[in-house]
matplotlib code that plots the C-alpha trace (Angstrom):
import matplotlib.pyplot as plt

x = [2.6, 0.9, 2.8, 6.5, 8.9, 11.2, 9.9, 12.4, 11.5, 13.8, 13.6, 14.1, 12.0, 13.6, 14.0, 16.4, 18.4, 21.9, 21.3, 17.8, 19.1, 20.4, 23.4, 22.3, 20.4, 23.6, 25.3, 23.1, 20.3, 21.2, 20.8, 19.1, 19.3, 17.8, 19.4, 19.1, 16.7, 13.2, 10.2, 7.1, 3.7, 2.3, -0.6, -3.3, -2.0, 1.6, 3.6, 7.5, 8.8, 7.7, 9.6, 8.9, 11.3, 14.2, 16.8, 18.3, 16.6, 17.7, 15.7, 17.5, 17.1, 14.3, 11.5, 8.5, 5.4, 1.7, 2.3, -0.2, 1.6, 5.0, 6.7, 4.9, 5.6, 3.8, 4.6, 7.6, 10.9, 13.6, 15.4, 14.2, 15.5, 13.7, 16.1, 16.0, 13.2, 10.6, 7.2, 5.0, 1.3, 0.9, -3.1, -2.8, -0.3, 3.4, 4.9, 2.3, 2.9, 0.4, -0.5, 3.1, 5.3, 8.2, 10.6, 12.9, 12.2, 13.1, 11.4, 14.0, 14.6, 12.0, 8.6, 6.0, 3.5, 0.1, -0.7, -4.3, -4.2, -2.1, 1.6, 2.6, 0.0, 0.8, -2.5, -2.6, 0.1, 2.9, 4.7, 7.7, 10.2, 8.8, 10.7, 9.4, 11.9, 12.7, 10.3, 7.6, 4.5, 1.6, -1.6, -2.0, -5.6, -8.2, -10.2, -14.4, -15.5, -12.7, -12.8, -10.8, -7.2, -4.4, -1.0, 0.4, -2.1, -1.4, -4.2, -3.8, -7.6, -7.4, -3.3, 0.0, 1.3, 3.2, 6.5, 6.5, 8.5, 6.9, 9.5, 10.4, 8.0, 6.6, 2.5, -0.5, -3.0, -6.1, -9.1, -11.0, -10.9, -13.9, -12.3, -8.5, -5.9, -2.3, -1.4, -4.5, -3.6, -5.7, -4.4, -7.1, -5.1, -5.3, -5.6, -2.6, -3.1, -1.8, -3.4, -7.0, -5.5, -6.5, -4.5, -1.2, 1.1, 4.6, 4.3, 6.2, 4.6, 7.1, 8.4, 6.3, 4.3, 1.0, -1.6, -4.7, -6.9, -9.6, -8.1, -3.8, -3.9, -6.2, -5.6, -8.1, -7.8, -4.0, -1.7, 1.9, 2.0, 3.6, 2.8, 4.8, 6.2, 4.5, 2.9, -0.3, -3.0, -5.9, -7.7, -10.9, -13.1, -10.0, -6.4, -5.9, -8.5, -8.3, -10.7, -10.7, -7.2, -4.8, -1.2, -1.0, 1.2, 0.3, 3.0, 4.1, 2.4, 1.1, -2.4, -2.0, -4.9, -2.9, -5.3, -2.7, -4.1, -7.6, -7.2, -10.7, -12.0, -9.3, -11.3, -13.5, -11.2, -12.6, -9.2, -9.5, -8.7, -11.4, -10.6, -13.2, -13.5, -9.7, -8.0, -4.8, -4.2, -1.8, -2.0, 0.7, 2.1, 0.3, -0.6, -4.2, -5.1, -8.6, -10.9, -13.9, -18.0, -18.4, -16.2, -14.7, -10.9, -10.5, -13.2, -12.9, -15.8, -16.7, -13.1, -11.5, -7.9, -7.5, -4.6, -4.7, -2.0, 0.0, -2.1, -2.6, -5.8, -6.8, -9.0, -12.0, -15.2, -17.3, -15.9, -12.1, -12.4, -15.6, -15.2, -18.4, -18.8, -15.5, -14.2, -11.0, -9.5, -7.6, -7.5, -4.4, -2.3, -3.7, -4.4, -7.7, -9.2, -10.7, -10.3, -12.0, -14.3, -18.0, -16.7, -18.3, -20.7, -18.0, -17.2, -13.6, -14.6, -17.9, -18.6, -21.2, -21.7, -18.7, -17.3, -14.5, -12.3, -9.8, -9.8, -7.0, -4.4, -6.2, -6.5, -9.2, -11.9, -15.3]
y = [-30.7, -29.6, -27.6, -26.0, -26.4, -25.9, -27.1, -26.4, -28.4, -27.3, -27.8, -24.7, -24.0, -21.9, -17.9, -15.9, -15.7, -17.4, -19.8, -21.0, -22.6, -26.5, -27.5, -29.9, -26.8, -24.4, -28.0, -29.1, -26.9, -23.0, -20.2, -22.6, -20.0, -20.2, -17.9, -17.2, -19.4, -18.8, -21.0, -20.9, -22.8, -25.4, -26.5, -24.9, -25.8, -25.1, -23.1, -21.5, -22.1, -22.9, -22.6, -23.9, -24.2, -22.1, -20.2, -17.8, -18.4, -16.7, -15.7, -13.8, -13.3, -15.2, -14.9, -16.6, -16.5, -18.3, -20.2, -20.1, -18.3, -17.6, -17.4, -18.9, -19.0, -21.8, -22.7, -21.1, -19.8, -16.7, -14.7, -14.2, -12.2, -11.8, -9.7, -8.7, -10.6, -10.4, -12.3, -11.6, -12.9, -15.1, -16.4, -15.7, -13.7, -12.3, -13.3, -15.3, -15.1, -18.2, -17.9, -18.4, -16.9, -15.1, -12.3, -10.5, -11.1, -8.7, -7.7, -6.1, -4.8, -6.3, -6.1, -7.8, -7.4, -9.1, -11.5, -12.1, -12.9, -9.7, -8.3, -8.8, -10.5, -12.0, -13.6, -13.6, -15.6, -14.3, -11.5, -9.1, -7.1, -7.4, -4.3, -3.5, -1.4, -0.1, -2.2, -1.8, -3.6, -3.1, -4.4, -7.0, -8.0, -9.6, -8.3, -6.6, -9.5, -10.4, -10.6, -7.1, -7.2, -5.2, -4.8, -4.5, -6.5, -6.7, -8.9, -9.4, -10.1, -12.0, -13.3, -10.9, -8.5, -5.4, -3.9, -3.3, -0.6, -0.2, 2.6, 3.6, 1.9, 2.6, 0.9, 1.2, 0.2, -1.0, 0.9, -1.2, -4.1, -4.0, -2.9, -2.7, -1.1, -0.2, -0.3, -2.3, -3.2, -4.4, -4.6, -6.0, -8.5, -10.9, -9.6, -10.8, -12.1, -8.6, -5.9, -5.4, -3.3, -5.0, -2.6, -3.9, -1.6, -0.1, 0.4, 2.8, 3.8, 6.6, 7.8, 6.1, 6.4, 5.7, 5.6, 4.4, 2.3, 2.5, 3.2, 4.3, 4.1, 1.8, 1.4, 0.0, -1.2, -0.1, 2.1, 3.6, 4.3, 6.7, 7.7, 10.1, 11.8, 9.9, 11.0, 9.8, 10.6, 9.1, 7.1, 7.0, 6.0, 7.9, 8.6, 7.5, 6.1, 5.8, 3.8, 2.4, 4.0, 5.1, 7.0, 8.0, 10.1, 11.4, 14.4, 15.9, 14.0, 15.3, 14.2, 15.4, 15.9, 16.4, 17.3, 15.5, 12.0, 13.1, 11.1, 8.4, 8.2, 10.2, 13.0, 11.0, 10.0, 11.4, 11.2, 12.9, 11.8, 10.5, 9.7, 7.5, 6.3, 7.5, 8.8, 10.7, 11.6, 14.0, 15.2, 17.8, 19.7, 17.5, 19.3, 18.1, 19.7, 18.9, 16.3, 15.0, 15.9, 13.9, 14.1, 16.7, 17.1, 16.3, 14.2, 13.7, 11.7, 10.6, 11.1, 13.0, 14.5, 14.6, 18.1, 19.2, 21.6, 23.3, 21.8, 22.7, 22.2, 24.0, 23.3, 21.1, 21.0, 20.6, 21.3, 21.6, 20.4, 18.5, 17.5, 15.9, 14.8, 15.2, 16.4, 18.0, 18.7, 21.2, 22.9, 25.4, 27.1, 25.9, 27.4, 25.9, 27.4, 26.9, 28.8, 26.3, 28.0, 27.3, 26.8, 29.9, 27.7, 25.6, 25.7, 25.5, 24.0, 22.8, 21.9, 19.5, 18.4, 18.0, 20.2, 20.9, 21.9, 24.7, 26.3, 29.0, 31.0, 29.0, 31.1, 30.1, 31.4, 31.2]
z = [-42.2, -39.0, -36.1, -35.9, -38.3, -35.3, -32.1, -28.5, -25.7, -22.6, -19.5, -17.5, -14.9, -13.0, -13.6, -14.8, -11.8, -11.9, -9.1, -10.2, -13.5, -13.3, -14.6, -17.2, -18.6, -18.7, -20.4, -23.2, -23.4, -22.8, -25.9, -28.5, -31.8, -35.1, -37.5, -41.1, -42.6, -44.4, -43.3, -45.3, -44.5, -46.5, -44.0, -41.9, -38.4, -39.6, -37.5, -37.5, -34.4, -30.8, -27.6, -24.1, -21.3, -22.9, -21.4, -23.7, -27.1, -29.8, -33.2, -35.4, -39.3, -39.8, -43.0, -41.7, -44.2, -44.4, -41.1, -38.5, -35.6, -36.5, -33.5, -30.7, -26.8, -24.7, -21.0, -19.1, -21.0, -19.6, -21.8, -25.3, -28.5, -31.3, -33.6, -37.7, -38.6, -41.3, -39.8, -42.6, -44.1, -41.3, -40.3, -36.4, -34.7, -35.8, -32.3, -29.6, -26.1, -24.9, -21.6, -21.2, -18.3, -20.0, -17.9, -20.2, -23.9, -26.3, -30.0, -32.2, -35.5, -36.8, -40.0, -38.2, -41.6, -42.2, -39.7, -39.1, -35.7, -34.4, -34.8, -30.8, -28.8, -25.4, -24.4, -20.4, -18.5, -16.7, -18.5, -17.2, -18.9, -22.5, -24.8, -28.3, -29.9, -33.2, -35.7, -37.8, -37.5, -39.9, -41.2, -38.3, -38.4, -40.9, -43.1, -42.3, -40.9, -38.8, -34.8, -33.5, -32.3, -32.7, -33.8, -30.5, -28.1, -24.6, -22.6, -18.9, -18.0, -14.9, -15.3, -14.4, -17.2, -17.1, -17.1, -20.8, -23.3, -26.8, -28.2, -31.7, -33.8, -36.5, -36.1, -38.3, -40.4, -40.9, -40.4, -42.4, -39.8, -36.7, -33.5, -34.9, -33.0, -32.9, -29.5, -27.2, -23.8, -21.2, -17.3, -15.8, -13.7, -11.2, -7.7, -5.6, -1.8, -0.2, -2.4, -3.6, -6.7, -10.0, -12.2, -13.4, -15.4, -15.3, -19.3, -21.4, -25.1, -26.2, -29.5, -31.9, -35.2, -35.5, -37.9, -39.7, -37.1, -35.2, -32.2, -32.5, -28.1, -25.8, -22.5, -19.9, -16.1, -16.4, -13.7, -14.2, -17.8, -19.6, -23.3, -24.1, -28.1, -30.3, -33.7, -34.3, -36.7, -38.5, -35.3, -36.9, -33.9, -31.4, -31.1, -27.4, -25.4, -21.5, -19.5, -15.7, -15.4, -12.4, -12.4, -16.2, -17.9, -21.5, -22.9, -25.4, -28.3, -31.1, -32.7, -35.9, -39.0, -42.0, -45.1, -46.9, -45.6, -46.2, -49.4, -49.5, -46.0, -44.3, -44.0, -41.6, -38.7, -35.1, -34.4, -30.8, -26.7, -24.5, -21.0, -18.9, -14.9, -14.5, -11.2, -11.1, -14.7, -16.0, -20.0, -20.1, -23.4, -25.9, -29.1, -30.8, -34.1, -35.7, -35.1, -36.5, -36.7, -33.9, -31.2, -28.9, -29.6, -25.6, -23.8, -20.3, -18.4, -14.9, -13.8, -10.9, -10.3, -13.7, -14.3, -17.7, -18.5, -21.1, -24.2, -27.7, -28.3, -32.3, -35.0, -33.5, -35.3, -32.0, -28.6, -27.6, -24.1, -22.8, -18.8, -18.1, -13.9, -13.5, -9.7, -8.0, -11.1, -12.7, -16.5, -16.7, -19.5, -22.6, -26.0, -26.5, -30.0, -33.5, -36.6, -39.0, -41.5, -40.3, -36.9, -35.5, -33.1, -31.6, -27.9, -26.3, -23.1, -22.2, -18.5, -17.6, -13.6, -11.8, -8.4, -7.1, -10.4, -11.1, -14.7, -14.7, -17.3, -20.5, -23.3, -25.8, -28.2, -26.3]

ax = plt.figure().add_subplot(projection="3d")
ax.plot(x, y, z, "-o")
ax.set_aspect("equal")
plt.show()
């Protein structure tokens, strides 16, 4: 029938503190688990298993299939685990965070496989301390006519999300769906009474695989992030894309075109960096070999204190390095150069507008 097979209704409403949890939670409520058990869907608003007002909620060892959400978040709960399971073939979203307000909840272990509606999606709400470690989530999103999302989709238009380790993942696919992404977060947040900053952040992305999407990195309206040595290849629109962005880290990653994956389409992926409206942006000892017809291997637009140093930068059909009205900036130390057959008109760097920039010790095929 219609909603959860398991549905936890709690109480809590405090936060994770010790001395904000009642008694009568700590006595009959505290570290509901579900372990062990398969649920499967048999009806279009089915669902696996909701939580509001938890304290300590375990998941573990779960098969959920052909539900609507699988595991879905609503309200207020402190605490989470979501450990060894297999969320797979679902019509929304793997695990839904619902406009819910969740501190520490943890995604472990885990295939997250084939959900429509996303892998990870925490839809606004109140969100700290969310760590995605060690799973692999793939093929989350519909098919050509679908409505984009991601398999990691982080959306904090107008709410408070951040604080956030994706690490050791293994994320990809689908190209094929409009607008897909592995990793899409949006920190457009709501502006609190003592700061006019609209950025929220504090997000680690480090040590992952990605592949075979539109867009393997999005990041918009975000500040304090690092991304730092993941593999990624086969972003057919981009590999990471930066936009509205403050106090960002992106090192020693490697964007990677591998004729080997050039099998159907693969030959077609852009698969390059494009940096828009940032401030204070450092890209430091990433290495980016080949991109696409279409695209310049490192795009970086309308920005300013942008320091671009110690990159590998090889192979690009068009332009290595395009900073276009960019300002009190600095380019220094990297190998910027093509040796592609037919290549022979491509430019390393290409400068367009700007003032005030530094371009020292690169060493690159003009």
């Amino acid at each position: 029938g219609a909603g959860p097979a398991f549905r936890f209704i709690g109480t809590h409403e405090g936060t994770a503190s010790p001395h904000t949890v009642k008694e009568n939670v700590w006595l009959n409520q505290r570290s509901p688990m579900v372990d062990g058990l398969e649920i499967v869907g048999d009806h279009p608003e089915a669902c696996g298993v909701e939580a509001t007002g938890t304290m300590q909620i375990t998941l573990t060892r779960l098969t959920i299939r052909r539900t609507l959400h699988a595991i879905h978040f609503v309200k207020r709960n402190r605490n989470v685990i979501v450990s060894n399971c297999h969320l797979y073939e679902n019509r929304g979203a793997g695990v839904y965070y619902d406009e819910v307000s969740i501190h520490q909840s943890n995604i472990i272990g885990c295939h997250i496989s084939y959900n429509a509606g996303g892998g990870v999606v925490v839809n606004k709400g109140d969100i700290r301390n969310l760590q995605i470690g060690t799973c692999d989530i793939e093929g989350n999103m519909g098919d050509k006519d679908s409505k984009p999302t991601a398999n990691v989709l982080i959306d904090s238009e107008g709410a408070m999300v951040g604080e956030i380790a994706i690490v050791g993942c293994t994320i990809q696919h689908d190209h094929f769906a409009p607008g897909s992404a592995n990793i899409r977060i949006n920190e457009n947040a709501y502006i609190r009474p003592h700061s006019t900053e609209h950025r929220d952040g504090n997000i680690t992305i480090a040590d992952n695989v990605l592949s075979d999407v539109q867009t393997n990195i999005e990041i918009t309206s975000a500040r304090g992030v690092t991304v730092t040595g993941n593999t990624m290849w086969k972003g057919y629109t981009h590999n990471i894309r930066i936009h509205d962005c403050n106090n960002i880290l992106i090192s020693n990653n490697v964007l990677d075109r591998n004729p080997r994956y050039h099998y159907k389409d693969g030959a077609t992926a852009q698969v390059g960096m494009l940096f828009t409206d940032c401030d204070g942006i450092t890209v430091s000892g990433n290495l980016i070999n080949g991109t696409g017809d279409a695209t310049p291997a490192v795009e970086i637009r309308d920005s300013r204190r942008m320091n671009i140093t110690g990159c590998t930068i090889l192979d690009y059909s068009t332009i290595g390095l395009l900073l276009k009205n960019v300002s009190d900036s600095r380019v220094s130390d990297c190998l910027i150069r093509t040796d592609l057959p037919g290549s022979e008109s491509a430019q390393a760097l290409e400068i367009i507008g700007g003032k005030d920039n530094q371009i020292v010790n690169n060493l690159y095929k003009k």
